[in-house]
C-alpha positions in Angstrom: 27.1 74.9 -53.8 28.5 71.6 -55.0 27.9 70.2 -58.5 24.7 68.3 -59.4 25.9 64.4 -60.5 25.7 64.1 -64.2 24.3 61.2 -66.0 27.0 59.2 -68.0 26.6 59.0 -71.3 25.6 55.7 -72.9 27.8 54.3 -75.9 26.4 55.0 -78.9 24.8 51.2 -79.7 22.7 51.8 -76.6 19.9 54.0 -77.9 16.7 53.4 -76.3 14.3 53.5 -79.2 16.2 50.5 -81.0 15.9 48.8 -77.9 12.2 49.6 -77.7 11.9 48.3 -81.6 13.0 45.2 -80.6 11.0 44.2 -77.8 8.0 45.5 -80.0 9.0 43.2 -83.3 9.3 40.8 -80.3 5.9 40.6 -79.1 4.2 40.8 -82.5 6.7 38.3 -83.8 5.1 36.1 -80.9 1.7 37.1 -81.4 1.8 36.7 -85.7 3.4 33.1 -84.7 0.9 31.8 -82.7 -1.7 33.1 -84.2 -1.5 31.8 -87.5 -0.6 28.3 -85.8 -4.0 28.7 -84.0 -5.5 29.9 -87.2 -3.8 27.0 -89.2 -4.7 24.1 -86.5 -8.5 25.4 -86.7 -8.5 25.0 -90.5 -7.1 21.9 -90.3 -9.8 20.6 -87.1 -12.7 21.4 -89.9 -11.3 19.8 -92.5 -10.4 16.8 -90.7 -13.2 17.0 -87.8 -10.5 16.6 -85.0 -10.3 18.4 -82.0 -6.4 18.9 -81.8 -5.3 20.7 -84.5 -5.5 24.2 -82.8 -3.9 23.0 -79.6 -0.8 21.2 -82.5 -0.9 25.1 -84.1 -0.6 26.9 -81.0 2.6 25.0 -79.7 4.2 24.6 -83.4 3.3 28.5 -83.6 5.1 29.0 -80.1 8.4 27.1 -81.1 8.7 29.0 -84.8 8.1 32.5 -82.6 10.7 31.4 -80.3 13.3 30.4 -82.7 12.1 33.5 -84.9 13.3 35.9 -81.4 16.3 34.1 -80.9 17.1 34.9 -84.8 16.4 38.7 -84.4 17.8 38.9 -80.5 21.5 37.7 -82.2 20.7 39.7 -85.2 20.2 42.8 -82.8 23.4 42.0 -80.3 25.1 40.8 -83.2 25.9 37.3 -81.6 27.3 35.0 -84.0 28.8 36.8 -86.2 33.3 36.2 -86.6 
């Protein structure tokens, strides 16, 4: 009977649960970001009776959640550093 393939082993900065952490803190990073942009855009539409404001909160919201991922993404791979 011939051998059964083994797995190889991954290196040991490769573990799967810090990988799942990340893309968790990702998408509530995303979500906490645009939702207080929407929640911030609404106060300011019944302050000001515009309409806009939660449409302005929702993309401001969406570029601080992207540039906050990028952060933690070359935090995680440890991009950047000398």
């Amino acid at each position: 009977m011939t051998e059964s393939p083994r797995k190889p082993q991954l290196p040991p900065d490769e573990n799967p649960w810090r990988t799942a952490g990340l893309v968790a803190g990702l998408g509530m990073e995303f979500a906490v970001c645009v939702g207080l942009g929407w929640w911030l855009g609404s106060v300011y539409d019944d302050h000001n009776g515009t309409d806009y404001g939660y449409l302005t909160g929702v993309v401001i919201g969406l570029v601080a959640g992207i540039g906050s991922a990028v952060a933690l993404i070359r935090k995680y791979t440890g991009a950047g550093k000398p």
